[in-house]
N, C-alpha and C positions, 0 to 999 in steps of 0.2 A: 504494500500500500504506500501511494506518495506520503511521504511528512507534512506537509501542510494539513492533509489528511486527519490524521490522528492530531496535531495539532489544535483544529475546528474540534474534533471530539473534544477534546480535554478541556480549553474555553468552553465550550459549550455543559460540561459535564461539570465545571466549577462556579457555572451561574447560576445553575439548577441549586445549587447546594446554598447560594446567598439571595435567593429570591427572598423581596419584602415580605410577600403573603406567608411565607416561610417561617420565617423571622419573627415577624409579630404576632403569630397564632400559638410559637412557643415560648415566647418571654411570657404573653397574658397568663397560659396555660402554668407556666412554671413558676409566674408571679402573680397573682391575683391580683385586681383592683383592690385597693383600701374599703372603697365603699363599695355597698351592693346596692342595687337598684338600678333605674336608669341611668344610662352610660351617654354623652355628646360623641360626635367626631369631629375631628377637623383633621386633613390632611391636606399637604402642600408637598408638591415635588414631581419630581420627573418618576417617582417610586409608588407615588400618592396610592393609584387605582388598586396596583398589589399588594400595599400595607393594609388599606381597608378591605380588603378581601379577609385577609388574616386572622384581622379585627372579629369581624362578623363572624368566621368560624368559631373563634371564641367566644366570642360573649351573646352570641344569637338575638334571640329578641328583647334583651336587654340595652342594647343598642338601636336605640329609639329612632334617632337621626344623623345626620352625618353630611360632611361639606367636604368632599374633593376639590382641589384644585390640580391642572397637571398642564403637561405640556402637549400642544396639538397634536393629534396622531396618537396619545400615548392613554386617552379613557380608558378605562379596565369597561371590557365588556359583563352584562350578566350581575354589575351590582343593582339591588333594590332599589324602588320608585324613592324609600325614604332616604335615600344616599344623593343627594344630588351630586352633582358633576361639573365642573366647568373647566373647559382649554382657554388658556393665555400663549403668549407668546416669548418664545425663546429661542437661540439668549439673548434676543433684543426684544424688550415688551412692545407689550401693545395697549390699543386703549383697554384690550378686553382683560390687561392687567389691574386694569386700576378697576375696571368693575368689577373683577375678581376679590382685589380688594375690599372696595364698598360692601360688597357680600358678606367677606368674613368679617365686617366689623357689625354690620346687621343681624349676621346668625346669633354671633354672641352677647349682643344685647340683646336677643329678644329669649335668650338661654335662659329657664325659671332660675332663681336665687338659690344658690345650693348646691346644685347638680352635676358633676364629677366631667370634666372635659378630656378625652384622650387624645393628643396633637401627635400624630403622625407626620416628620418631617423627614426630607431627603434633596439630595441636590437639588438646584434648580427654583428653588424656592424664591430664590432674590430676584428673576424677573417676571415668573408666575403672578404674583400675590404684591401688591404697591397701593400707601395711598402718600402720596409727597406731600411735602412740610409746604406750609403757605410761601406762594410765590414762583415755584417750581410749577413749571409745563410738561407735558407730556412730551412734547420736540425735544426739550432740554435733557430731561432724563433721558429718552432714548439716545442722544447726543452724546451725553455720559455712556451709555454704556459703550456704544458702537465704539467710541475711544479707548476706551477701559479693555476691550476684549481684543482691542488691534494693536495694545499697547504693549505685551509680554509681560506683564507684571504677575507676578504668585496672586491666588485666588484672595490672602489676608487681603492685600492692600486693594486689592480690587472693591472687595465688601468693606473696607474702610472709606472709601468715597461711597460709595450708594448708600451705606447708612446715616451718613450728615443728610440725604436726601430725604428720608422717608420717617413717619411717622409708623412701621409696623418694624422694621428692621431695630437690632441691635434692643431688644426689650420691649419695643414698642405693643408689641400686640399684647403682653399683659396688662398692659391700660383697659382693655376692654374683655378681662378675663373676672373683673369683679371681687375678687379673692377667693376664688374657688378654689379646690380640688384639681390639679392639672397633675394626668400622666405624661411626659413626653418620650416618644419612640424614636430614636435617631440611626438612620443611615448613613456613614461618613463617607462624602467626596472630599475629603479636607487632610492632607498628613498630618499628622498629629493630635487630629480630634481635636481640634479648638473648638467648642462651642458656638462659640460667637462670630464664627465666620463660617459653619456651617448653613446655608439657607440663611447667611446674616445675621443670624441668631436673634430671632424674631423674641423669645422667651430669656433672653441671656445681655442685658445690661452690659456696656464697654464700646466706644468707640475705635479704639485700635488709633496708632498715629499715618497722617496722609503720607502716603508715598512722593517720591521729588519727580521733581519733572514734570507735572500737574499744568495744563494749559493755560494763560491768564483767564480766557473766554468762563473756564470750570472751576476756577480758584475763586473767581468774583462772584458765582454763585455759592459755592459753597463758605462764602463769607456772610455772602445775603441771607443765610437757611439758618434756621434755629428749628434742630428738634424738639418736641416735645419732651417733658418730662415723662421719664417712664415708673410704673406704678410695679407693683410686684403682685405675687399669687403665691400661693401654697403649690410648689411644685419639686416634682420630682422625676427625673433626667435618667433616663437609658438608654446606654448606647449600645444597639442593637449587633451592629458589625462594620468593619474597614475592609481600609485595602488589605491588612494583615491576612482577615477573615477570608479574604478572596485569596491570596495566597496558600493560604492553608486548604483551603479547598482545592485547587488546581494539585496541590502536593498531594494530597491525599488520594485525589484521581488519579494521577502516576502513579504512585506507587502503588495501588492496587493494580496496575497492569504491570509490575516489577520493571518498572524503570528506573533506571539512577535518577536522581534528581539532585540539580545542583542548584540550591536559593540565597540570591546576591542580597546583602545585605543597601547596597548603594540604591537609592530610589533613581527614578525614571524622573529627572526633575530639570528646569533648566529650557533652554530653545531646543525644539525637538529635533531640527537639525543636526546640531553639537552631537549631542547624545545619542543619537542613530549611529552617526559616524564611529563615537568614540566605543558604542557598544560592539561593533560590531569590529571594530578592530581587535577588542578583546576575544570574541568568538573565534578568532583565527589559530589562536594556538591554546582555545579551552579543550580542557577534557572531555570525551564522548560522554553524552546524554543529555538530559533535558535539565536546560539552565531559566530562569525565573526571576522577574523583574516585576515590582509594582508601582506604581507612581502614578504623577499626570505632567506632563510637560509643556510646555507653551507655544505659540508661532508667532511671530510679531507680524503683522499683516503689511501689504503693501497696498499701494493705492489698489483700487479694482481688483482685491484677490478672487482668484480662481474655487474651484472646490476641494474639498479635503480637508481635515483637523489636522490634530497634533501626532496622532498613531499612524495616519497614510503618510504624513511626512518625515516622520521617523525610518519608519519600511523603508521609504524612497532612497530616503540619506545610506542608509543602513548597505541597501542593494548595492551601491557603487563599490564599496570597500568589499561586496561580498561576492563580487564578479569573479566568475570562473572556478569558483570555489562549489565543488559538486555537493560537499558532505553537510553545510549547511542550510537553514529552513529558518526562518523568523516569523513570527505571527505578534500583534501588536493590537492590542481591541480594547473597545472603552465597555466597563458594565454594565452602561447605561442603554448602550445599542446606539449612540449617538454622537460622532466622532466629528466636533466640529457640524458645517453645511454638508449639505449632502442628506442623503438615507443610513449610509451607509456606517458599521459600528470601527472598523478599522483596515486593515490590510496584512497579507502575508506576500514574500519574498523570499527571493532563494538567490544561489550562485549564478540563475541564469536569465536572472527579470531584468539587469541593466541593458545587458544586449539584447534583448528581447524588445525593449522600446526602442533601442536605437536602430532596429531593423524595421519598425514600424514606422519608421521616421518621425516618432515623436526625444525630443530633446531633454529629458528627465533634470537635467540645471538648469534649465528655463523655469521647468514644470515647478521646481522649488521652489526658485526665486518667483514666479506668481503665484503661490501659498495657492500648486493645482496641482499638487501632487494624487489625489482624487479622481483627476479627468486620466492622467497617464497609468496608475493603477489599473484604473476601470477597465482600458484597453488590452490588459493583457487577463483578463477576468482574475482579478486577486483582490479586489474589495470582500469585506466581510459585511453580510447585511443580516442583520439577526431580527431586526424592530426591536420593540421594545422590549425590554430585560424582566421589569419590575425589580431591580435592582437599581444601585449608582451609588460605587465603593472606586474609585476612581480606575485607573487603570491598568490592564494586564499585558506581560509581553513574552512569553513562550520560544525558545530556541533550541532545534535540537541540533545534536552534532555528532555527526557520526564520520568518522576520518578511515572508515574503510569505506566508501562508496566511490 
């Protein structure tokens, strides 16, 4: 069987294992709500639909009602009339952000006094779910983002600027939690688990300091913006699963089919470029078997970029250094199913995917340099399209090495 092959298996066999529905049907089960009786929902993320799947397997009809928010394409089919549903737009909002918004600050006022709220959170959340601080447009925050996301900056300092923006980010949504009872469920896209930079950390108080390099046009707002005071609630924080979690899963898949397994301590972090490169020059003299990398890595955009994320441009970078070279295979996928524009969740390469575009007459350094490493993939069919995960633990990168082929 080709390696990219068994590869797709093992990604695929380790997302199975960190699905949200997963996830959150055995913390409730293995941790019970405090209170009994009627239970709220609220979920927000690109995870949203499969957390509250979870949910309702556990707590059934106790689980009165409930508020999805997720990202277009990504509604969990098959949840109840009493679960409503809403798509926003990502990673650049939209209006039907802000009435995403308006919604959850509606549901949970009209929540009776008392009543136990389970918050379901997972990436994606910061452009999902927005209501901005007085003065701020919907132009401008999109403005923000489309910068912020072309900028290469780590996801902190990213949600350090969108939370001077917003009255739900960085605490804000316990303003209109009342002082109830709140469980929250976390899925981390974030290294390190920082709370407060998870989904912004809508339930988690802290600003974080701006990053440099900040535009005057976005500095002059963000001088103009005075967040809200944020208010607190009776809550209590569990973090569901990581990238660790996803790593451990993919190890665990290997080695149930006796494979060696070799797992790098060094995350997948940095321009994805660099790091394609520099990974793959390590693969040249590793040891046979399956080597494992987790992280999320960045693309700093050019004007009018192309299609493709962080993982197709990594593969890309990755393939040059790995030309000619038979015995290795790289695979590179996001958990989420959502790798950058595109459908598509990431990309695999091998020793003979540089030449392979260069016979097609497509230019793979061009392809880079217009952050379209996604249009050159596509063409030699090596894009990975999964849809949606019900997961988003940041990303995975699978290599195998075998030095007798």
């Amino acid at each position: 069987m080709q390696a990219h092959v068994s590869l797709l298996r093992l990604y695929a066999a380790a997302l199975a294992l960190v699905q949200g529905r997963r996830l959150v049907r055995e913390a409730l089960e293995a941790r019970p709500l405090a209170s009994s009786g009627p239970v709220h929902l609220l979920a927000v993320g690109k995870a949203a639909g499969s957390m509250a799947k979870g949910a309702l397997e556990s707590l059934g009809d106790d689980l009165i009602d409930g508020l999805v928010i997720t990202k277009e394409g990504y509604a969990e089919p098959g949840l109840p009339v009493r679960i409503e549903q809403r798509v926003a737009g990502h990673p650049i909002p939209t209006a039907a952000s802000l009435e995403a918004g308006e919604r959850v600050v509606a549901y949970l006022q009209q929540m009776p006094e008392g009543e136990p709220l389970l918050f379901l959170l997972s990436g994606g959340a910061s452009a999902l779910m927005e209501r901005l601080v007085p003065g701020v447009s919907l132009e401008q925050w999109r403005a923000a983002n489309a910068w912020l996301l072309a900028s290469g900056y780590p996801i902190e300092a990213v949600n350090a600027v969108r939370k001077r923006l917003s009255q739900l980010k960085a605490g804000g949504l316990l303003t209109w939690c009342g002082g109830r009872e709140v469980r929250e469920l976390v899925l981390s896209d974030v290294l390190g688990n920082d709370l407060g930079s998870i989904g912004s950390g809508p339930l988690h108080p802290g600003l974080g300091p701006l990053p440099q390099g900040v535009p005057d046009w976005l500095r002059v707002l963000l001088d103009e913006s005075r967040p809200l005071a944020r208010d607190r609630a009776s809550l209590t924080t569990q973090l569901l699963a990581d990238n660790t979690a996803l790593l451990d899963a993919v190890e665990h898949a290997a080695r149930r089919e006796g494979l060696v397994v070799w797992r790098h301590a060094e995350p997948m972090q940095g321009e994805a470029e660099l790091f394609g490169r520099g990974l793959a020059e390590g693969l040249l003299a590793a040891p046979a078997g399956l080597h494992l990398w987790g992280g999320e890595c960045t693309v700093t955009l050019p004007d009018a970029p192309g299609v493709g994320g962080r993982c197709q441009a990594l593969a890309l970078a990755a393939s040059e250094v790995l030309a000619g070279e038979e015995g290795i295979t790289l695979l590179a996928g996001a958990s989420d199913g959502s790798d950058g524009p595109g459908e598509s969740a990431g990309a695999w390469v091998d020793g003979g995917s540089w030449r392979a575009l260069l016979r097609e007459g497509i230019d793979p350094h061009e392809a880079l340099c217009r952050a379209d490493a996604g249009t050159a993939l596509g063409a030699l069919g090596a894009l990975i399209d999964t849809g949606p995960t019900g997961s988003n633990l940041n990303d995975l990168l699978l290599a195998w090495v075998d030095h007798s082929s």
